[in-house]
C-alpha positions as CSV (number, residue, x, y, z in Angstrom):
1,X,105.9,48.9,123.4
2,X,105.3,46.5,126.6
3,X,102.7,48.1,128.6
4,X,101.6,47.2,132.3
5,X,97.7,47.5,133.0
6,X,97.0,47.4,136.5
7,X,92.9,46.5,137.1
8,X,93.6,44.5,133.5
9,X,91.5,42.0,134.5
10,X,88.5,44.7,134.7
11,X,86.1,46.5,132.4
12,X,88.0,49.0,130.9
13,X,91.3,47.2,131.8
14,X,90.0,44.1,130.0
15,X,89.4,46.4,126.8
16,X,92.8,48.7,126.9
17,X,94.5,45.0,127.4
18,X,93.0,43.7,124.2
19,X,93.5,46.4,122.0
20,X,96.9,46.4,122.9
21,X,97.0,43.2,122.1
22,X,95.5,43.7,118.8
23,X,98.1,46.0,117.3
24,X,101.2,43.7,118.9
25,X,102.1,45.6,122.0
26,X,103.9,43.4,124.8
27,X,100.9,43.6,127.9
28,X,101.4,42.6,131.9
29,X,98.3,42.8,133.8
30,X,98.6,43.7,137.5
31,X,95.5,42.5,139.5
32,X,94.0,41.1,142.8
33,X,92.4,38.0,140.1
34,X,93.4,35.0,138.4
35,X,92.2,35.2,134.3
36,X,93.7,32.8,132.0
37,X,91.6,34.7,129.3
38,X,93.9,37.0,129.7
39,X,96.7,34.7,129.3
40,X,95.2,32.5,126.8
41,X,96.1,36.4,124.4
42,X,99.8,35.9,125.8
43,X,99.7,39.1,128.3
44,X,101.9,38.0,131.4
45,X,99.5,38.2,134.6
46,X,100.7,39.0,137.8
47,X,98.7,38.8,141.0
48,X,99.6,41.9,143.4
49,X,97.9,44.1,145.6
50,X,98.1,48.2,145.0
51,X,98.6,48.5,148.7
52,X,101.9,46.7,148.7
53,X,105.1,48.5,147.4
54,X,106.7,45.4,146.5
55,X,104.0,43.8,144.7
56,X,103.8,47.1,142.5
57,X,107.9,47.5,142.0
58,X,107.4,44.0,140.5
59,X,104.8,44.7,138.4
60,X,106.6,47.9,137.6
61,X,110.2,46.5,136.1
62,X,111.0,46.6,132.1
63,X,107.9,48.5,131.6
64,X,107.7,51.1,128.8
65,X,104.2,52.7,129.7
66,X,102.1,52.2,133.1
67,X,98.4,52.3,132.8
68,X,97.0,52.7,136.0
69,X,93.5,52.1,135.6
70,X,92.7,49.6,139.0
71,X,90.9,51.6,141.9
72,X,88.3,51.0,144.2
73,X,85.2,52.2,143.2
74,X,81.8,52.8,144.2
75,X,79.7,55.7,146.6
76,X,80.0,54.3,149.7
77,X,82.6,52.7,152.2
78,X,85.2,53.9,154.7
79,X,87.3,56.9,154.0
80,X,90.9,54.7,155.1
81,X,90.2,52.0,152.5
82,X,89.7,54.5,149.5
83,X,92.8,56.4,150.5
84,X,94.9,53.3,150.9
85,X,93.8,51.7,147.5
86,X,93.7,55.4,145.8
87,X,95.8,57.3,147.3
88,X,98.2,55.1,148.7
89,X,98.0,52.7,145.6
90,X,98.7,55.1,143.2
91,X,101.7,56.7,145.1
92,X,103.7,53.0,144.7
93,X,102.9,53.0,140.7
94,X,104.3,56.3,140.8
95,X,107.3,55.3,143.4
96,X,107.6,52.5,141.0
97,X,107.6,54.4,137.9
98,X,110.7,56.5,138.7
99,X,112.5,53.6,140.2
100,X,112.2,51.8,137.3
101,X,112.7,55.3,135.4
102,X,109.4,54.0,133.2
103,X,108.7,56.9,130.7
104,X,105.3,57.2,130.8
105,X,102.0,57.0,133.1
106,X,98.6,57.0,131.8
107,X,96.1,57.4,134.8
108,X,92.3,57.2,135.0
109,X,90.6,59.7,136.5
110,X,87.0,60.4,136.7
111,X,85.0,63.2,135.6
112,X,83.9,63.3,139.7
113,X,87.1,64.9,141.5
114,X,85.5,68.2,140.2
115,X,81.9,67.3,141.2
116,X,80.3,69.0,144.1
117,X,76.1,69.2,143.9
118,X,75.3,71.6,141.3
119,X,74.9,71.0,137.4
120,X,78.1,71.5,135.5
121,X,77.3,72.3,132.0
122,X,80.1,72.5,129.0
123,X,82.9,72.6,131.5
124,X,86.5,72.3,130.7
125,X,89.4,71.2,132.3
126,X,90.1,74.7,133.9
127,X,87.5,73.8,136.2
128,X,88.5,73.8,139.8
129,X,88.2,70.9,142.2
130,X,85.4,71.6,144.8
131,X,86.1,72.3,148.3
132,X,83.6,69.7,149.7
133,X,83.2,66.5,148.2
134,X,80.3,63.9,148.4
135,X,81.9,60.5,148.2
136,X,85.2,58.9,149.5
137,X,85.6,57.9,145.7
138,X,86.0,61.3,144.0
139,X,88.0,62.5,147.3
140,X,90.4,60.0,146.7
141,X,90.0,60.5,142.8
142,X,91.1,64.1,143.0
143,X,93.4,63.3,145.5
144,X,95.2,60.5,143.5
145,X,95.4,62.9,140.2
146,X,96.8,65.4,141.7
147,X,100.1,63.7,142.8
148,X,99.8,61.9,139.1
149,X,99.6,65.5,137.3
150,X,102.6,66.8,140.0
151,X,104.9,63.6,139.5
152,X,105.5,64.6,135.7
153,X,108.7,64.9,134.9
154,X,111.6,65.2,132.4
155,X,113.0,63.0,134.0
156,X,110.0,60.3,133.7
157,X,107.4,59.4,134.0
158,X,105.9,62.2,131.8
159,X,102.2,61.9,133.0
160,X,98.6,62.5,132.1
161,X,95.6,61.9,133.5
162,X,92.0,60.5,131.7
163,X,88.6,61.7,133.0
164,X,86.0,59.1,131.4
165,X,82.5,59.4,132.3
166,X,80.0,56.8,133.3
167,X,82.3,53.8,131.1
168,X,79.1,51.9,129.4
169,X,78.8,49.0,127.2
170,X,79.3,45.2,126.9
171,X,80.9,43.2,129.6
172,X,79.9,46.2,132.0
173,X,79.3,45.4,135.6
174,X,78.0,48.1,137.0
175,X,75.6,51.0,134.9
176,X,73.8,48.6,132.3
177,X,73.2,45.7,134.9
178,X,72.2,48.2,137.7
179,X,69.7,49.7,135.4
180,X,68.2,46.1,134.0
181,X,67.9,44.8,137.7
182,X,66.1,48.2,139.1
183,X,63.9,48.0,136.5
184,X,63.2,44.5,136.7
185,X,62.4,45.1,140.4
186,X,60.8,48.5,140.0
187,X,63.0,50.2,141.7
188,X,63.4,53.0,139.0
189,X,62.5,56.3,140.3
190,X,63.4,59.2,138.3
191,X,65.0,62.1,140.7
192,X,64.1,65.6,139.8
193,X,62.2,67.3,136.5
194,X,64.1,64.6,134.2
195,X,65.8,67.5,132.1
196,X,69.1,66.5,133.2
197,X,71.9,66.3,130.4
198,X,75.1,64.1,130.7
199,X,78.1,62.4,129.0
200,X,79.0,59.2,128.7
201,X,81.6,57.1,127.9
202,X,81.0,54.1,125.6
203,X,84.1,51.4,126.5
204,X,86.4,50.8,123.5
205,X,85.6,54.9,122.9
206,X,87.5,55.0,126.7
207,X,90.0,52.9,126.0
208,X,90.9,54.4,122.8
209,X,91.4,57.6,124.6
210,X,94.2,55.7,127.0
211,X,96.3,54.2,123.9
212,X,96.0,58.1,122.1
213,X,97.3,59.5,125.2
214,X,100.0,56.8,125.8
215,X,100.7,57.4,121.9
216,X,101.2,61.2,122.4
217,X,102.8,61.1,125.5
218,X,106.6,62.5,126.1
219,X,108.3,64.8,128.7
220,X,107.7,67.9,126.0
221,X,104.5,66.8,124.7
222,X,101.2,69.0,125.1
223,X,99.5,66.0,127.2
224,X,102.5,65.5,129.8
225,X,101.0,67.3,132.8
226,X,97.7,67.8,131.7
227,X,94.2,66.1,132.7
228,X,91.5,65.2,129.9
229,X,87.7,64.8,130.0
230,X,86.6,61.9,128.0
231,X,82.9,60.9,126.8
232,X,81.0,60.2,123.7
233,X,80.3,63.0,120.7
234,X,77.8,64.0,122.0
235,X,75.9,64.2,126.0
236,X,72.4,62.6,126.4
237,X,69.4,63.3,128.0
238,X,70.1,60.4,131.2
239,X,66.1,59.8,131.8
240,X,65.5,59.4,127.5
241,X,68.3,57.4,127.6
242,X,67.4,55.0,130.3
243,X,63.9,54.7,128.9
244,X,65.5,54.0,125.6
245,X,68.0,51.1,126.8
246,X,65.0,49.6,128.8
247,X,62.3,49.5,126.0
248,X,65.5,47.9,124.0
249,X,65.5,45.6,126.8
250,X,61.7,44.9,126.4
251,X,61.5,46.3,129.9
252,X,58.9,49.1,131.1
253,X,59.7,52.8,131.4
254,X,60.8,54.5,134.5
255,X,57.2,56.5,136.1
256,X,58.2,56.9,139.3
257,X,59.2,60.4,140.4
258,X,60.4,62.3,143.3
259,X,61.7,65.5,143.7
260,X,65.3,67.1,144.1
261,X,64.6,68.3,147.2
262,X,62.9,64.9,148.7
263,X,65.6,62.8,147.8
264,X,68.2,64.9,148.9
265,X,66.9,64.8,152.3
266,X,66.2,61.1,151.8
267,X,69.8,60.6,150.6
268,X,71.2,62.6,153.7
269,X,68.6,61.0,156.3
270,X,70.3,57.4,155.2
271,X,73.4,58.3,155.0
272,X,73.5,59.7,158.7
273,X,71.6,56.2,159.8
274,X,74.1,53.9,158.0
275,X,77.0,55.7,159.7
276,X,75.3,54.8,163.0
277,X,74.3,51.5,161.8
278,X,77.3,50.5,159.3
279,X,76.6,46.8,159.8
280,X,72.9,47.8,157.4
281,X,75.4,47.8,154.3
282,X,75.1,50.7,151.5
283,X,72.6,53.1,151.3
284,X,69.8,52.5,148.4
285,X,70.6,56.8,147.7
286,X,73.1,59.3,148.9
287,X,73.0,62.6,148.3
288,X,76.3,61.8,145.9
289,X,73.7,59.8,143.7
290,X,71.1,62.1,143.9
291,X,73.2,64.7,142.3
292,X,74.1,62.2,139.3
293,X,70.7,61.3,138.9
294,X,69.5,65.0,139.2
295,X,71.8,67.0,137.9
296,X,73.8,67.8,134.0
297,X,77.1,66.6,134.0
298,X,78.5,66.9,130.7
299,X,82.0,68.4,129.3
300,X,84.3,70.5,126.6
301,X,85.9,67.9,124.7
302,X,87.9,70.1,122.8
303,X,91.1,69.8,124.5
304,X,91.1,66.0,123.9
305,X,90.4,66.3,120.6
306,X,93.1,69.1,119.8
307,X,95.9,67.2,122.3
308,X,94.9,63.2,121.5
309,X,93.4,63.7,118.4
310,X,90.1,61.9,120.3
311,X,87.0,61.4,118.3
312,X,85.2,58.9,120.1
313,X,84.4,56.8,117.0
314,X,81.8,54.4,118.2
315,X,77.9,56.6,118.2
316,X,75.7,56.0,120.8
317,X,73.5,54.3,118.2
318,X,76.2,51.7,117.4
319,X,77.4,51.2,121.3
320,X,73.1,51.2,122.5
321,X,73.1,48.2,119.6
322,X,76.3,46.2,120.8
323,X,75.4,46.8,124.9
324,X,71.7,45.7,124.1
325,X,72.9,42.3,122.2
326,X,75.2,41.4,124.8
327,X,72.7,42.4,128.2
328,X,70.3,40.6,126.1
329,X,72.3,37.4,126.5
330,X,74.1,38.3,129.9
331,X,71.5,40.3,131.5
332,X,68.3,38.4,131.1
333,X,68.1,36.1,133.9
């Protein structure tokens, strides 16, 4: 199979690009980056930019299977550059994909094109998409795997579309460091009564989930069409699992604690002052964040599992060990 990875130079890119290496699949990598690790495993990099038709085409030509994993992330920004990196991004790879009639098209989603501000508890796919959302992101998230899930086709690509939550583990550059440098600074502060449940996705778990569904994808396949929610076996509570990464860490528990309802009107108090005042940066809290630190977000798995035969193979236990020994090493300055 010769797969193209766009955003293979990334987290999960970096691990779907190696374990296609591993079992001898042909890999190009499609990113803004140079990384002659990449090229040092004999995947063919090409530079490009999502936002450019032409770059993608290229990328696009002799390609068996698309993953389409690069996208701008993040809780904050302007509305035009999500939509154009997104939205716009992921309308090329699938312009792309029929011009170059390649079968299949694997994209990641996330778990947040459904989320609006209250706790969603043992939901399955079935769930609607919200009529308001909270970030640019999942907007442009939802927006993106909609035209993904409508572009599937007989006639290629057949299409499918992954939702991993909150991607964890070594080489992360986002959730683990975040946590490690809060905490270092005390700036932990636990939002609401600390109850809160939620899934997560350890990495090579997620990028199993991407091969399974490129695997099991055709036109008259049970995945063509169809959007997933992927995470580990089983959800978490988030506050016991932060205070159990940290004292793994040798770092202090989070204390601090504000309420639901304070934060919320913090998080909407900044987020109207860094409209007015854009040049400030990000806001520390939004109310976006204060859902995800407040409220359960966890999912039925049981459609991956019955469609992609998912397990999610690596525990918590075994991914909490790996993450720690690598932070350890990159996260302790």
């Amino acid at each position: 199979m010769h797969a193209l990875v766009t955003g293979g130079g990334g987290f999960l890119g970096r691990y779907i690009v190696e374990k296609l290496r591993d079992r001898g699949d042909r890999v190009r990598v499609f990113a803004r980056g140079h990384y002659p690790e990449l090229e040092e495993i004999d995947c063919h990099c090409i530079r490009g930019d999502l936002r450019s038709p032409q770059d993608v085409d290229a990328a696009c030509r002799d390609i068996d299977v698309v993953f389409h994993t690069a996208a701008l992330a993040g809780f904050w920004g302007r509305r035009r550059l999500y939509e154009a990196i997104n939205v716009d991004g992921t309308a090329n790879v699938i312009r792309s994909c029929r011009t170059h009639h390649v079968p299949k098209l694997v994209y990641t989603s996330s778990p947040s094109v459904v989320f609006g501000m209250a706790s969603l508890e043992d939901i399955a796919e079935t769930c609607p998409y919200p009529d308001k959302y909270y970030s640019w992101y999942s907007w442009s998230k939802a927006r993106a795997e909609r035209m993904v899930l409508a572009a599937n086709s007989e006639n290629g690509p057949a299409t499918c579309s992954l939702r991993p939550h909150l991607i964890w583990g070594p080489r992360d550059t986002h959730i683990v460091p975040l946590i490690v440098a809060r905490a270092r600074a005390g700036q932990l502060v636990q939002i609401g009564e600390g109850t809160n449940m939620i899934d997560i996705n350890y990495v090579e778990n997620s990028a199993d989930a991407h091969l399974l569904a490129a695997d099991a994808l055709a036109a008259d396949a049970a995945v063509a069409g169809q959007a997933y929610f992927i995470a580990d076996r089983q959800p978490v509570n988030m506050w016991q699992w932060i205070n159990e990464l940290l004292a793994r860490m040798d770092l202090p528990r989070v204390e601090k604690r504000i309420s639901y309802r304070t934060a919320y009107a913090v998080g909407f108090g900044l987020e109207c002052l860094y409209r007015v005042l854009p040049f400030l940066g990000e806001p520390r809290l939004t109310r976006f964040l204060v859902s995800h630190f407040a409220m359960s977000h966890y999912f039925d798995l049981s459609k991956a599992k019955r469609d992609l035969d998912y397990t999610g193979r690596v525990s918590n236990e075994e991914g909490l060990r790996r993450t720690v020994e690598w932070a350890k090493g990159t996260c302790s300055r």
